[in-house]
Structures are given as C-alpha cells and as structure tokens.
C-alpha positions in Angstrom: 55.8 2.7 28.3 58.0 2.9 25.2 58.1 6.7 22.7 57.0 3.6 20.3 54.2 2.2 21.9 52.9 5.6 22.5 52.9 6.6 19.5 51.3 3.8 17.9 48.5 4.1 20.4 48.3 7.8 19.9 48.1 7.1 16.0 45.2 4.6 16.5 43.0 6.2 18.9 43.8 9.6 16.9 45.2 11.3 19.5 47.9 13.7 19.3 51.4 12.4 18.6 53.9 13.7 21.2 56.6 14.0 18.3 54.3 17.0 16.4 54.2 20.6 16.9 51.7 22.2 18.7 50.2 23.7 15.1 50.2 20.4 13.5 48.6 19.2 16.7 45.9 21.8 16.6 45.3 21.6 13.3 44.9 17.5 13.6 42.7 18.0 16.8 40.5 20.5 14.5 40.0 18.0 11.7 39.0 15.5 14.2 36.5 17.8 15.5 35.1 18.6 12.3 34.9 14.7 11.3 33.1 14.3 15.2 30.7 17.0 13.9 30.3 15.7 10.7 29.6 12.2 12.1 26.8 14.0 14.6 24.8 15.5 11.8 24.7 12.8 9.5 23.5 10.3 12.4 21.0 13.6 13.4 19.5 13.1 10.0 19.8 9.6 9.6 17.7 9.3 12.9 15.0 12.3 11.8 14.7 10.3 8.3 14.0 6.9 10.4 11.4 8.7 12.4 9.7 10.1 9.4 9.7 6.8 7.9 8.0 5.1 10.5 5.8 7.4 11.3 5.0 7.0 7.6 4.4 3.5 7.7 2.6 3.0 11.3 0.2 5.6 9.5 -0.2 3.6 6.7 -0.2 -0.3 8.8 -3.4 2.0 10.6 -5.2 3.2 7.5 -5.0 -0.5 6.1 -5.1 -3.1 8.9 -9.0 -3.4 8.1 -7.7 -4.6 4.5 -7.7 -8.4 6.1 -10.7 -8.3 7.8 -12.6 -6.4 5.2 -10.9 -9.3 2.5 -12.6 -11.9 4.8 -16.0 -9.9 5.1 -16.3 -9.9 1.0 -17.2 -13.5 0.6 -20.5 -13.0 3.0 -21.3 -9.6 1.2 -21.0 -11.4 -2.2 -23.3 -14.2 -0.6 -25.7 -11.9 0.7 -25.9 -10.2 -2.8 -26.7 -13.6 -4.5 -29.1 -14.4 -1.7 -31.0 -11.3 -2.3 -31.2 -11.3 -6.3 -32.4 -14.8 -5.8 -35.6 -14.1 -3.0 -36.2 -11.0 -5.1 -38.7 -12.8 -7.3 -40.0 -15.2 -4.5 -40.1 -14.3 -1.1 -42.1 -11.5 0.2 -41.0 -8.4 -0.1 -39.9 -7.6 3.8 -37.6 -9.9 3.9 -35.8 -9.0 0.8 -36.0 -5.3 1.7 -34.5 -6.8 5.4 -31.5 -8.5 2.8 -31.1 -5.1 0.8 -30.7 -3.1 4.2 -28.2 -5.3 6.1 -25.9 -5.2 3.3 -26.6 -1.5 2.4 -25.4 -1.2 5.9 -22.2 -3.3 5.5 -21.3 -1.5 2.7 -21.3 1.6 4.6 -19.3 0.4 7.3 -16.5 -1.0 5.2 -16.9 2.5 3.1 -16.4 4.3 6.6 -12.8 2.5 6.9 -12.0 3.1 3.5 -13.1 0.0 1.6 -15.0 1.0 -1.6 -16.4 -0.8 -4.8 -14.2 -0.5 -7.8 -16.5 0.6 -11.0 -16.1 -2.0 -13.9 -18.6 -1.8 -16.2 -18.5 0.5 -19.3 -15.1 1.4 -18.3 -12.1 0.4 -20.3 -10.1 -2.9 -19.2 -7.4 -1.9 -16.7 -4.9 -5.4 -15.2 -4.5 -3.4 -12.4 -8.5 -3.5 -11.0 -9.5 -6.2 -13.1 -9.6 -10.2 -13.8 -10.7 -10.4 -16.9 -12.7 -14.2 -17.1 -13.8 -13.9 -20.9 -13.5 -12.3 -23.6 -17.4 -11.3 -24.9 -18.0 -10.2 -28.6 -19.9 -7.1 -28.7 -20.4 -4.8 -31.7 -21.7 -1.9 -29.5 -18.9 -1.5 -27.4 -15.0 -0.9 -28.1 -12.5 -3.4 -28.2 -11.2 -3.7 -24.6 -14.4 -2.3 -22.8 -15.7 -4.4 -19.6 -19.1 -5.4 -20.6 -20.0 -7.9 -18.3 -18.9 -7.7 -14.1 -19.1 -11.5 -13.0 -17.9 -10.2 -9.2 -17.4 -7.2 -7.9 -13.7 -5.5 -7.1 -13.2 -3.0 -4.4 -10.8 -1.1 -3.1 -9.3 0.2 0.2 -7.9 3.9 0.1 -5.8 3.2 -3.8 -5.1 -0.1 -3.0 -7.0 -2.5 -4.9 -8.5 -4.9 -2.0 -9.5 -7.7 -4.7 -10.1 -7.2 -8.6 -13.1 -7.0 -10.2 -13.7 -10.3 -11.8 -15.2 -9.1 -15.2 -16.0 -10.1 -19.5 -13.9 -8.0 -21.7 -15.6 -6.8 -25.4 -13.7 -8.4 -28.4 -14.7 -7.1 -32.0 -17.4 -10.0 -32.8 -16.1 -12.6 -36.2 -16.7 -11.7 -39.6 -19.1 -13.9 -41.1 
C-alpha cells in the first residue's frame, strides 16, 4: 500500500498519521478519547432520559386506559339517571330504590379508577369542563355563572373525560 493511501485512510478512520510525531500523535489519540467519552455520556443520558420518559408515559397509558371504557359506560349511567327521575313518581318505591343503588354503585366503581363528576352548577363558566348549550337570563346570579346542568361532565384523574353540558346566566334585558 501507498504512504498516500495510508494516510488518507489513517485521516478518515482518525487514526494516527504515520508522518506525525509521537506528541502530536498522543495528543490526537487523547482528543479522540475525550470525543469517545463525550459521545458515551451523552448517549448514557440520552438513554436514562428515554427510560424516564416511558416509564412516564406507560404510567400514565395505565392510570387512563379506563378513559374509553368509562366514555362508553356514561351513556347507560346518563340513561339510568333519566330512568330513575322518571319511575320516581310512578313505580313503587323498591324498584326505584333498586335504580338509585345500581347506579350509586357504578359511580363508585368508575370513582375507584379515577373517573369522577365535574361540579357545574353555581360555579363560574370554565370552556375547559363545560359546553355551554344556552345562555339563561337570571337576575340572581352573575353574568357567566352555570345555572342550569343539562348533562353531567366528569372527569378522569385532571383530564376532563366529557364536558358538562350546561346554561350559562346572562344579565336578563332591560325593559
């Protein structure tokens, strides 16, 4: 092999170059080194960041895979609810209790995974928890205050599951 060809080979795999003293050597072979070393603990904490990110996120996919089925279970709940305000005045009174203690109980399931209700009314309007529907005028409460809850909202952990369908208060026209 040509003193050419192994140089150029030398000076793109970094190795030394035959042509340089042994101090110039050295002190290339130290600065590749410290660029190896360099190299090692930025991929170290590139790869403990990664870990700490997913762990971060398998925790939170665990704390909120109930979020679909609990989204799917709120429809029957909100049925159940209707059902039950509706036998109140007619049927007898073990049957509504029956209504009032099967969803008492799915409450407390979804409650034990995390999924609570979200308090609307009296509180003021927030986009973030509610849909407002209408816009009410009321003289008793102040402009912007949920007067009304059409559906109920809830929550899982701080995520809002599904907004509170509600009737905001307007200030009621002069006349």
């Amino acid at each position: 092999m040509s003193e050419t060809t192994q140089q150029s080979e030398n000076e793109t795999t970094g190795g030394p170059s035959t042509n340089a003293s042994p101090n110039e050597e050295l002190s290339q072979v130290q600065r590749q080194r410290d660029d190896y070393f360099d190299q090692l603990q930025r991929t170290r904490a590139e790869f403990l960041n990664y870990q700490k990110r997913s762990k971060t996120q398998a925790d939170s996919d665990r704390i909120y895979a109930v979020g679909s089925l609990a989204r799917d279970l709120l429809d029957g709940i909100d049925n159940l609810e209707r059902a039950s305000g509706a036998l109140r005045a007619t049927a007898p009174a073990g049957i509504h209790e029956g209504l009032d203690m099967v969803h008492k109980q799915l409450l407390a399931t979804l409650a034990k995974h995390g999924v609570e209700p979200i308090e609307a009314l009296g509180k003021p309007f927030d986009p973030n928890e509610h849909d407002a529907l209408v816009q009410q005028p009321d003289a008793h409460h102040p402009e912007g205050t949920v007067v009304s809850e059409l559906s109920k909202g809830y929550r899982i952990r701080e995520r809002v599951l599904r907004p509170s369908k509600v009737a905001v208060s307007v200030k009621p026209a002069q006349s």
